[in-house]
C-alpha positions as CSV (number, residue, x, y, z in Angstrom):
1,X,109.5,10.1,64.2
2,X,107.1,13.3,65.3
3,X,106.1,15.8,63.0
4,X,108.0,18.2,64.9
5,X,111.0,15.8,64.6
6,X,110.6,15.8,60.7
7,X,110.1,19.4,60.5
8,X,113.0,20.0,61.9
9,X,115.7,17.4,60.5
10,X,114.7,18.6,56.7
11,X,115.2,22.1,58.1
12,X,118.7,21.3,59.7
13,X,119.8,19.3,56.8
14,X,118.8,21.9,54.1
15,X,120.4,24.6,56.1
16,X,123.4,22.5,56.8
17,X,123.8,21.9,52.9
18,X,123.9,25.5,52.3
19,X,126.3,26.3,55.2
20,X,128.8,24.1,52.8
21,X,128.0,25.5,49.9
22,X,128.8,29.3,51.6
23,X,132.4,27.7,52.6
24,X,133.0,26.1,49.3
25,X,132.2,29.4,47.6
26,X,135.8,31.0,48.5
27,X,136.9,29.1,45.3
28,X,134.3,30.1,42.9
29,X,135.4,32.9,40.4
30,X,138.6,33.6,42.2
31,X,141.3,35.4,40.7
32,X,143.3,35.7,43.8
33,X,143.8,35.9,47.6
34,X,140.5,38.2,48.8
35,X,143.2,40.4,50.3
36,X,140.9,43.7,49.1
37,X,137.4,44.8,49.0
38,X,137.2,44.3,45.5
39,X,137.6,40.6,45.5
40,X,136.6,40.1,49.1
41,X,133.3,42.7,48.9
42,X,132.7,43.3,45.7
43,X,133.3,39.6,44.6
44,X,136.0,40.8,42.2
45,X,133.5,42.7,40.2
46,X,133.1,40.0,37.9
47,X,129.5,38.7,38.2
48,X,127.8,38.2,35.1
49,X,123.4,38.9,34.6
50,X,122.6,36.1,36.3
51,X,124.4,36.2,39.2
52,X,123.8,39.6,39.9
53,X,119.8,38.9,38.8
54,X,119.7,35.8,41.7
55,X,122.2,38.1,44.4
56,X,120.0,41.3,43.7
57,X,116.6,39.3,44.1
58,X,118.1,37.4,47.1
59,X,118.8,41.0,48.7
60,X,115.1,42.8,47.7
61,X,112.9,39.8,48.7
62,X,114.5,38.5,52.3
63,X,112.5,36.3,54.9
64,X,111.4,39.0,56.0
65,X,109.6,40.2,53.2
66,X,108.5,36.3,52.7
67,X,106.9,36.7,56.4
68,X,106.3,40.2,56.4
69,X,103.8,40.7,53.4
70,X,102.2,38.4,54.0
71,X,101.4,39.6,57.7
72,X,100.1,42.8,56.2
73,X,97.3,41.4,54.1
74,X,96.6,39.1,57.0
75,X,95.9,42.1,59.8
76,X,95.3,44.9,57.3
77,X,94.1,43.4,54.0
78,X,94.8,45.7,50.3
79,X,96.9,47.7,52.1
80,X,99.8,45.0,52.2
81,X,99.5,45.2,48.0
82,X,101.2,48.2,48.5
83,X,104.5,46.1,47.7
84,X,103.4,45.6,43.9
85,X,103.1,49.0,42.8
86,X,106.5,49.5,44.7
87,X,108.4,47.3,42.6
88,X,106.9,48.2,39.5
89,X,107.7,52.0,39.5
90,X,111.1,50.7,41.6
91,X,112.9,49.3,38.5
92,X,112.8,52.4,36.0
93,X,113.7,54.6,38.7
94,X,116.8,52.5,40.0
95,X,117.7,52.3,36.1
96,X,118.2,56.0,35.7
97,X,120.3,56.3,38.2
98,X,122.3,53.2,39.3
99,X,123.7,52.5,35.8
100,X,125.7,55.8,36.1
101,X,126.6,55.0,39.9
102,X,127.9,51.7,38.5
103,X,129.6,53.5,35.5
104,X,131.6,55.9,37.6
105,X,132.2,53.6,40.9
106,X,133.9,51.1,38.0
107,X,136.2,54.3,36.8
108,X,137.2,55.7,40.0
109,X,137.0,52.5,42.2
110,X,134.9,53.4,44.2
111,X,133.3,50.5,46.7
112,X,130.1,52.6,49.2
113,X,127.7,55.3,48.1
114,X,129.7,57.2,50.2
115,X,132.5,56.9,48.6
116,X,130.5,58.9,45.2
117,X,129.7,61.5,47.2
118,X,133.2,61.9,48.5
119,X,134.5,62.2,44.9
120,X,131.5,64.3,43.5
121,X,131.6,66.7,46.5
122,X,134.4,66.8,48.0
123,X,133.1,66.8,51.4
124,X,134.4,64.3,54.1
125,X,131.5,65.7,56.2
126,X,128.8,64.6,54.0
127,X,130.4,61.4,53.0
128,X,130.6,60.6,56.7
129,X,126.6,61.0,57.2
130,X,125.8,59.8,54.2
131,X,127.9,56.3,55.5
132,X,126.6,56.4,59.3
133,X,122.9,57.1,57.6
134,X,123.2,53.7,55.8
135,X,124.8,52.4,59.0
136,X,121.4,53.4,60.9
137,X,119.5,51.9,58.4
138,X,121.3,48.8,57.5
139,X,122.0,47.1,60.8
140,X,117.9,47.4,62.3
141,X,117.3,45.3,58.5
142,X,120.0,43.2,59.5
143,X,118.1,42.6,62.6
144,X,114.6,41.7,60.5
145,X,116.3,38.9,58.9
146,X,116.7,37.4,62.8
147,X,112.8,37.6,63.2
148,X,112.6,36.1,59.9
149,X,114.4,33.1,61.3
150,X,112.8,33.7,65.0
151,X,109.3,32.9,63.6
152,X,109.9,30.1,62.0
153,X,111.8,28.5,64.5
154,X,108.9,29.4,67.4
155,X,106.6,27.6,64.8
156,X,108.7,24.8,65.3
157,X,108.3,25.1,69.0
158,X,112.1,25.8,69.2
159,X,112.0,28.7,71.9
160,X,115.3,31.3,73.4
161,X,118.4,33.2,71.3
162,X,120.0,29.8,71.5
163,X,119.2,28.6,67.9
164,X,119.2,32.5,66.4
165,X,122.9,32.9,67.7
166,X,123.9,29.3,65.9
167,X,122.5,30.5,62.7
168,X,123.9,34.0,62.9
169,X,127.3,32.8,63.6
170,X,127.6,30.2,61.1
171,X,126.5,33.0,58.2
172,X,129.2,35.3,59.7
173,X,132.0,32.3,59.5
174,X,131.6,31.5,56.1
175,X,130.9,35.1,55.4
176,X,133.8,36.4,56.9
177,X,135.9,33.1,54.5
178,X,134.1,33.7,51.5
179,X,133.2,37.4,51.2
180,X,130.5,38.5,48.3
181,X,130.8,35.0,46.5
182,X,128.7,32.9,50.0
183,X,125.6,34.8,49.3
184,X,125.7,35.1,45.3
185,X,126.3,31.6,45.3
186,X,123.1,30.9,48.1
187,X,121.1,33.3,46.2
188,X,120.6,31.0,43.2
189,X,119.4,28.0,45.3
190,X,117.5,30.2,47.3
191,X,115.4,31.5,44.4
192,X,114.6,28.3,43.6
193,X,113.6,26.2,46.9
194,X,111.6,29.8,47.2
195,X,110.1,29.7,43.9
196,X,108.9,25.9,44.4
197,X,107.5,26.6,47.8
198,X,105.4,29.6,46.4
199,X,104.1,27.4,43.3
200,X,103.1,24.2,45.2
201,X,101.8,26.4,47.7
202,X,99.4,28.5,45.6
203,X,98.4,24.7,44.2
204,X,98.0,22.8,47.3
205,X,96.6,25.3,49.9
206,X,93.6,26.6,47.8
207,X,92.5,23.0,46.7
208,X,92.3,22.0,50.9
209,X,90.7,25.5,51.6
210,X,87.4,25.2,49.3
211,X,89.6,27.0,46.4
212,X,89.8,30.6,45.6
213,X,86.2,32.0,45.7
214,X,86.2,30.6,49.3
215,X,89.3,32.2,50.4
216,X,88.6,35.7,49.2
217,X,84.7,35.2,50.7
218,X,86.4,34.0,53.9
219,X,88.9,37.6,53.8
220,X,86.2,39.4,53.4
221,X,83.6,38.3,55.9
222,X,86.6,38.5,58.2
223,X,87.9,41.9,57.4
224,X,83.9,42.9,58.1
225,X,83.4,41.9,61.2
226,X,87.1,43.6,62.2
227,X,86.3,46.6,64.6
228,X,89.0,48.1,63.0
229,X,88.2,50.4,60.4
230,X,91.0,50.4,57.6
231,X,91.2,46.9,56.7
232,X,89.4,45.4,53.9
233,X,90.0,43.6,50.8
234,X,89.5,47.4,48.8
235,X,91.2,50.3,50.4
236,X,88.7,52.9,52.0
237,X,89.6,56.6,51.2
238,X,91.8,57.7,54.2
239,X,94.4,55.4,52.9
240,X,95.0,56.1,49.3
241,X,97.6,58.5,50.2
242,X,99.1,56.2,52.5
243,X,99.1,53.6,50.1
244,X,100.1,55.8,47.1
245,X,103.3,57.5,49.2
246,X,103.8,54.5,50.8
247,X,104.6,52.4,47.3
248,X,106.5,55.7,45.9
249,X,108.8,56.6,49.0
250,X,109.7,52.4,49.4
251,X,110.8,52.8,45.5
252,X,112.9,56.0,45.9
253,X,114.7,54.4,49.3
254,X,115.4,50.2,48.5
255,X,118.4,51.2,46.0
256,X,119.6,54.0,48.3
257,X,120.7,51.2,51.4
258,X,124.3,49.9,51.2
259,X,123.3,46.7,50.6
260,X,121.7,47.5,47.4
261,X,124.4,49.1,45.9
262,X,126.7,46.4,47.1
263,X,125.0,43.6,45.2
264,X,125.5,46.4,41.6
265,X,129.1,47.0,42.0
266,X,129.5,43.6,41.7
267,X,128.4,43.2,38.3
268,X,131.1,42.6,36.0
269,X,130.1,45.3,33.4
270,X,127.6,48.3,32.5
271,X,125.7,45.9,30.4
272,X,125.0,43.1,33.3
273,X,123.7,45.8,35.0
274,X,121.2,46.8,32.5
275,X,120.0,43.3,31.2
276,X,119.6,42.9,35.5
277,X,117.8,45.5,36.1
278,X,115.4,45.1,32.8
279,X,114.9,41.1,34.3
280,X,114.2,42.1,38.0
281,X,110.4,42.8,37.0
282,X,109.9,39.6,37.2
283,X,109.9,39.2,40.7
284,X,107.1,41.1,41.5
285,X,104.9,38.2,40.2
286,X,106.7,36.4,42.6
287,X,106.2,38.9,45.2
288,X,102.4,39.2,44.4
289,X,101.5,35.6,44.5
290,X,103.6,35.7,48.0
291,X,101.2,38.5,49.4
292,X,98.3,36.2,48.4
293,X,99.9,33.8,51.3
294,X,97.8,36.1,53.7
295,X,94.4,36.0,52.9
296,X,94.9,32.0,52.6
297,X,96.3,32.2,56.3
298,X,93.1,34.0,57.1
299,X,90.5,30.9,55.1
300,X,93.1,28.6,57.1
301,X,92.4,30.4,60.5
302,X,95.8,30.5,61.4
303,X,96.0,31.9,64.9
304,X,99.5,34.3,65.2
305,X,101.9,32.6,68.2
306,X,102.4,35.3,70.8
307,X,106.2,37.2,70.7
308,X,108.3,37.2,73.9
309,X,106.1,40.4,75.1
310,X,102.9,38.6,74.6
311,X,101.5,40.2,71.6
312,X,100.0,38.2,68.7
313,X,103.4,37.9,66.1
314,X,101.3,38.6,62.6
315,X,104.9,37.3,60.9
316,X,104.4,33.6,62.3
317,X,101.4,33.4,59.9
318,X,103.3,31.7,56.9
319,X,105.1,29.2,59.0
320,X,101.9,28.6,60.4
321,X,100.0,28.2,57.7
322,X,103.3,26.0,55.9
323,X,103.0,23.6,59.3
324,X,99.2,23.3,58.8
325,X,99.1,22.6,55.2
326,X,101.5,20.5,54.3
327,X,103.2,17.2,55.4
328,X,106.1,17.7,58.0
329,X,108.7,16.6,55.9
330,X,107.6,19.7,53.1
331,X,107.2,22.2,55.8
332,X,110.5,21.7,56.7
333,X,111.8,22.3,53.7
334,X,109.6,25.2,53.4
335,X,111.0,26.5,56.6
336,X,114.2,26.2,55.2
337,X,113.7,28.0,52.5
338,X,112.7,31.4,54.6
339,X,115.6,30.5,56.4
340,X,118.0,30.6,53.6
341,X,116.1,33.8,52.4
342,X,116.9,35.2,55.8
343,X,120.8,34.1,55.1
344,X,121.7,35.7,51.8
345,X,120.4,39.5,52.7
346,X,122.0,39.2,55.9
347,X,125.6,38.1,54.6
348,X,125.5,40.9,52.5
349,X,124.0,43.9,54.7
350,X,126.7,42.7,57.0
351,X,129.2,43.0,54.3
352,X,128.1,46.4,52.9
353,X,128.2,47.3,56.6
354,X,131.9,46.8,56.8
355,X,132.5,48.1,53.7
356,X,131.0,51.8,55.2
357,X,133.3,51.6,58.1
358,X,136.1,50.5,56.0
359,X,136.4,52.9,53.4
360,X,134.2,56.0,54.6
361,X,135.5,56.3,58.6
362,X,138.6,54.1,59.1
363,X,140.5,55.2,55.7
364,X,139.1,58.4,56.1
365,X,140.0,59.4,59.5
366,X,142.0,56.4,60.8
367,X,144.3,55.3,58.3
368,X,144.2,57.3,55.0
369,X,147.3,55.0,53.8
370,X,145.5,51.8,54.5
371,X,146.6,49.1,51.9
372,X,144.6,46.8,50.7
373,X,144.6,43.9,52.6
374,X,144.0,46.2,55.9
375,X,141.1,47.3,54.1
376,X,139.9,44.1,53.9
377,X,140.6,43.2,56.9
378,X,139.0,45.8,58.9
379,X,135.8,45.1,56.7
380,X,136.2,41.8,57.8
381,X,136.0,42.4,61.6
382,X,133.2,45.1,60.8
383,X,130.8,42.9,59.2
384,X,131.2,40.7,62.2
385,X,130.6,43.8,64.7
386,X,127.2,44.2,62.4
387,X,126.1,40.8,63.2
388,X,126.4,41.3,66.7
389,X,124.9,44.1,66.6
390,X,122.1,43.1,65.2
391,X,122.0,40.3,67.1
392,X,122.1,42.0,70.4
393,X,119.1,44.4,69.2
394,X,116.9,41.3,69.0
395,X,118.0,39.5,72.0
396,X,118.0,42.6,74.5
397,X,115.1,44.9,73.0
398,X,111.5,44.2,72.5
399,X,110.8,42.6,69.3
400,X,108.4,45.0,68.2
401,X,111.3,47.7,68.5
402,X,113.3,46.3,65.8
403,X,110.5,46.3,63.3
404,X,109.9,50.2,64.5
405,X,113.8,50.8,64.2
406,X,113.6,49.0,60.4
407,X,110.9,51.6,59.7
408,X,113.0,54.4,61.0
409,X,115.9,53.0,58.8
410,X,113.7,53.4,55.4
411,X,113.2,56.9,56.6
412,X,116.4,57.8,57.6
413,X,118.0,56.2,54.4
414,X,115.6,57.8,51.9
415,X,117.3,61.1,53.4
416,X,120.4,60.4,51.5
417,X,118.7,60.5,48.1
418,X,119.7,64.1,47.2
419,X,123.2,63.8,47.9
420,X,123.5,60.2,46.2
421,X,120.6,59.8,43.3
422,X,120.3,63.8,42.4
423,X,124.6,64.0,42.6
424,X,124.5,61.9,39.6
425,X,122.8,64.4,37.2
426,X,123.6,67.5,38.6
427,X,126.1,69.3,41.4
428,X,124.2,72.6,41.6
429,X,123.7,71.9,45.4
430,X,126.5,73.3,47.4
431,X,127.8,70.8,49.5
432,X,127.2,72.6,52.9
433,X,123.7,73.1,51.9
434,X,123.3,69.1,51.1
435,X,124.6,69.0,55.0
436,X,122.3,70.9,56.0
437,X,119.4,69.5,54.1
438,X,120.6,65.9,55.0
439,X,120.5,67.0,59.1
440,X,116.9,68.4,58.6
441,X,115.4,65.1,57.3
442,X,117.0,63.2,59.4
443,X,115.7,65.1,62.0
444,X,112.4,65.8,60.8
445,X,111.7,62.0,60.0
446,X,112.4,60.9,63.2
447,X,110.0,63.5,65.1
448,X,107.5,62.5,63.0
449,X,108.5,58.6,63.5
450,X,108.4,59.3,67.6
451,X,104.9,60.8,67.5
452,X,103.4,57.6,65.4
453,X,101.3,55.5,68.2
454,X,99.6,52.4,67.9
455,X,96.8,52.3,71.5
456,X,96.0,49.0,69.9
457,X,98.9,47.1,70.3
458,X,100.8,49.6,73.3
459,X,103.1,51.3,71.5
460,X,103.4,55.3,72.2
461,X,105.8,55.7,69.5
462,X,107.6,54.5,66.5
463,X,104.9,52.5,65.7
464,X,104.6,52.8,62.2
465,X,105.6,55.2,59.1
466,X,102.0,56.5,58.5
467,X,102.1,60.2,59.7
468,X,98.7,61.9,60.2
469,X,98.5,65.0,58.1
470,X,95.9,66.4,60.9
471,X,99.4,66.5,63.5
472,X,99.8,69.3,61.1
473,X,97.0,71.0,61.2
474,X,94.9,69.9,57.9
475,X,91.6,68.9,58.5
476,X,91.9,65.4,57.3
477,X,92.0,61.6,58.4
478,X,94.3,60.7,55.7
479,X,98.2,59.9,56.5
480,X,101.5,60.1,54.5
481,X,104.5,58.5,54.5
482,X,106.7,60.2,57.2
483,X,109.6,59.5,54.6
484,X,108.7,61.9,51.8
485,X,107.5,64.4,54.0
486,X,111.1,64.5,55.7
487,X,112.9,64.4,52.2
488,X,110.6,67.3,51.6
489,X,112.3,69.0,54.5
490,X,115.6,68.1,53.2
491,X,115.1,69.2,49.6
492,X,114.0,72.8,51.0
493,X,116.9,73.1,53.8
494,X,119.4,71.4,51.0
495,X,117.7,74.5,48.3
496,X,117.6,77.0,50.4
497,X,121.2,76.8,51.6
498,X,122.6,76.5,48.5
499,X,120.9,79.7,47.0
500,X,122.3,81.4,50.3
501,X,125.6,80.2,50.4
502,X,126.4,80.9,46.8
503,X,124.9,84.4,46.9
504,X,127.6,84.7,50.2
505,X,130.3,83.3,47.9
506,X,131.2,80.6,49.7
507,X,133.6,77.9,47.9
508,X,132.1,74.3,47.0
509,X,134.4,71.3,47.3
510,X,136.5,69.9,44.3
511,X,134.5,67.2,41.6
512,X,136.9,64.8,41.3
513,X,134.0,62.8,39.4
514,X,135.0,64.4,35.4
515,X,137.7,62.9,33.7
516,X,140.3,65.4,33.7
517,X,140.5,65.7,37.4
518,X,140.0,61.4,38.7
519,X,142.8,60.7,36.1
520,X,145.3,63.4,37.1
521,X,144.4,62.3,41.0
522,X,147.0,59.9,42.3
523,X,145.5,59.3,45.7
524,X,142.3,58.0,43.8
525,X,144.0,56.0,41.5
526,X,143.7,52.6,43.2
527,X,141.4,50.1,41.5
528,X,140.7,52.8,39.0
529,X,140.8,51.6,35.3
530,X,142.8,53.6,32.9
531,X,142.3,55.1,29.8
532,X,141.2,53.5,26.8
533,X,139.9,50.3,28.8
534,X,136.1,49.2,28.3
535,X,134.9,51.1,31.3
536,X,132.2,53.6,30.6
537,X,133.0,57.2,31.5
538,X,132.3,58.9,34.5
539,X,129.8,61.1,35.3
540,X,130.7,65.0,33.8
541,X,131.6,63.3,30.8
542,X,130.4,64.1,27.7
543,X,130.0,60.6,26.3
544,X,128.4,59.4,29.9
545,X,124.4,58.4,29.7
């Protein structure tokens, strides 16, 4: 049998093992028919800390991110460290605010972020952005997890959508069967084929490359002799902003996608979510010693395939290195393992996908008397339409315009941080104002977004988030993150209009988010839990945290 041969019968049959296991999950932890969201996309809200820890991991570290980092420190060098820093401010942040999103989703049944700032606002309007925001942002990431796949099966030599559109159908099958319980159930063996690729590798490769001190001497002659200025293994001054807003406005937006919140509101209680989110440190080791996967591609002399426009694909690095490194049979199985990282995010984007349509456009403007199982149904047939979506996006556009489209996405999304993360502590901004506000950075991230260029790889615009403060007239060569300048925007606009509208007396919508109101509401009543059960109060209340 050829190495190719190999490679790819350990990948089909890992991948085919996991395809069972995400149709055998419709039995695991089932309390009944998954004729609602709350069993079919939440998972019945019953996860306990390690599921949630594995399902949460399985959504922040896709294949992408497994191909992606990597392909940073490859072409740009310290700049792709940008991701440690990230996670390590991320968890504190995401713990001040998503343990009260859990605490008050759980009272009021609540399934989308949207749905919060439905209740807290009162404002169909800004719910309705708020879900075709995440919409915008979730379906281009969606997409990512397709490249992920795409460069490992080019390093295989397998070329055309054929293989993609397999893969992709088979997740949404046993997605659209099994609901939240395929990918928490994937996650866990995911973690670990990942974890054992990552430890072998940062054994085996160094030991055949000369070991460390060679591989960091190699980086850096390399990065030297670049003619592009702002790589290196230290980051030159231009970029500390970059780097520093980069790592801070990443933080602020991961928790803010559907997704995200998806994974959380299936935990089974407030105290799983704090014992996961005090436990999900420990990934960025993981996701340090993954970035490190770079510089040995660049000791290796891995030469990037070419993508279906012709430009060197930096994200074909690691399955190049994994093919060059190790015997065929492993680099299958190392293949499969970005695959099945690939799988898990992607069954759950889709699902938080039709959970947005579901709840925050069809039951708001279709159906308002939707029962349950025609809930679940329609977020059924929406997580498919995600999929193809997604899918279509890679097979009809350029590849590179997905990856600008993802970037956009993190923009966009971080735009809904005001109504969302700062709705939990306070409701001084009027609603219309938060409209407003939301409108502006939206707007103003995607100027900035369309006047990024990159004349070194052909792309006139949205080629990456790094805006160039001198487009704004400061005499500098430094560049922000477009993101955090636009939520700047939106925090002004969102200020401003408030102050205005309030001085003009106009009315703010109901809070349906305190005690007194969401228990005396009957057409919010469904899934919520009543008094005296274990769930924690809801945000307004006196005893919440």
């Amino acid at each position: 049998m050829s190495d190719r041969a190999t490679e790819l019968s350990a990948f089909v049959l890992v991948l085919g093992l996991i395809s069972v296991l995400g149709f055998a999950a419709v039995r695991w932890r089932r309390a009944g028919e998954l004729s609602s969201l709350d069993e079919w996309g939440l998972g019945g809200r019953r996860f306990g800390t390690w599921t949630t820890w594995f399902l949460i991991g399985g959504d922040l570290y896709t294949a992408y991110t497994f191909v992606a980092v990597p392909a940073i420190v490859f072409g740009s060098g310290a700049l792709g460290f940008f991701a440690l820093p990230y996670t390590v401010i991320l968890y504190p942040l995401v713990y001040l605010t998503v343990v009260r999103l859990w605490s008050v989703s759980r009272a009021l049944g609540l399934v989308t972020p949207a749905d919060f700032v439905r209740v807290r606002y009162g404002s169909r309007a800004l719910a309705c952005l708020v879900a075709l925001t995440g919409l915008a942002a979730t379906v281009p990431y969606l997409a990512l997890q397709l490249a992920g796949i795409s460069s490992v099966l080019s390093t295989m030599g397998i070329t055309g959508h054929g293989a993609i559109t397999v893969a992709f159908a088979v997740v949404a099958a046993y997605t659209y069967r099994s609901g939240m319980r395929a990918p928490a159930v994937i996650a866990i063996v995911k973690d670990v084929l990942i974890t054992g690729v990552v430890i072998i590798s940062l054994l085996w490769i160094p030991s055949r490359l000369g070991g460390w001190d060679h591989v960091f001497d190699t980086a850096r002659a390399g990065f030297a002799a670049s003619p592009q200025s702002s790589d290196g293994i230290l980051l030159h001054g231009d970029d500390h902003l970059q780097y520093v807003t980069l790592a801070l406005g990443s933080a602020l937006a991961l928790f803010l996608y559907p997704h995200m919140t998806t994974s959380l509101l299936a935990a089974a209680d407030r105290n799983t979510v704090k014992r996961t989110l005090a436990a999900l440190p420990a990934y960025s080791l993981l996701l340090g010693l993954i970035a490190l996967f770079g510089y040995l591609a660049l000791a290796a002399d891995v030469t990037p395939l070419p993508d279906a426009s012709g430009q060197p694909d930096p994200h074909t690095v690691v399955p190049l290195l994994f093919q060059g490194m190790f015997p065929p049979w492993l680099a299958g199985i190392a293949f499969a393992a970005l695959g099945i990282a690939a799988l898990v995010p992607a069954a759950v984007m889709s699902i938080a996908a039709g959970n947005l349509v579901t709840r925050n456009l069809y039951r708001e403007y279709v159906n308002p008397f939707a029962t349950d199982a025609q809930e679940a149904r329609v977020s059924k047939v929406a997580s498919l339409f995600s999929k193809a979506g997604a899918l279509a996006l890679v097979v009809v556009a350029d590849p590179q315009l997905s990856v600008g489209l993802q970037l956009a996405g993190g923009v966009l999304v971080l735009q809904t941080l005001p109504a969302i993360a700062l709705g939990l502590y306070t409701r001084w901004f009027h609603r219309f104002g938060l409209v407003a506000g939301l409108v502006a950075g939206l707007a103003a991230g995607l100027v900035m977004l369309y006047l990024i260029d990159d004349p070194a790889h052909g792309r006139a615009h949205f080629a990456a988030s790094a805006f160039p403060l001198a487009d704004l007239g400061l005499p500098t060569g430094a560049t922000v993150y477009a993101g955090l300048l636009a939520l700047v925007v939106n925090l002004v606009v969102a200020g401003l209009g408030t102050v205005l509208l309030r001085a003009r007396g106009v009315p703010d919508g109901p809070d349906i988010t305190s005690p007194d109101d969401y228990l005396s509401d009957p057409g919010r009543r469904r899934g919520v839990r009543g008094p005296g059960s274990d769930a924690d109060p809801p945000v307004g209340s006196r005893k919440s945290v």
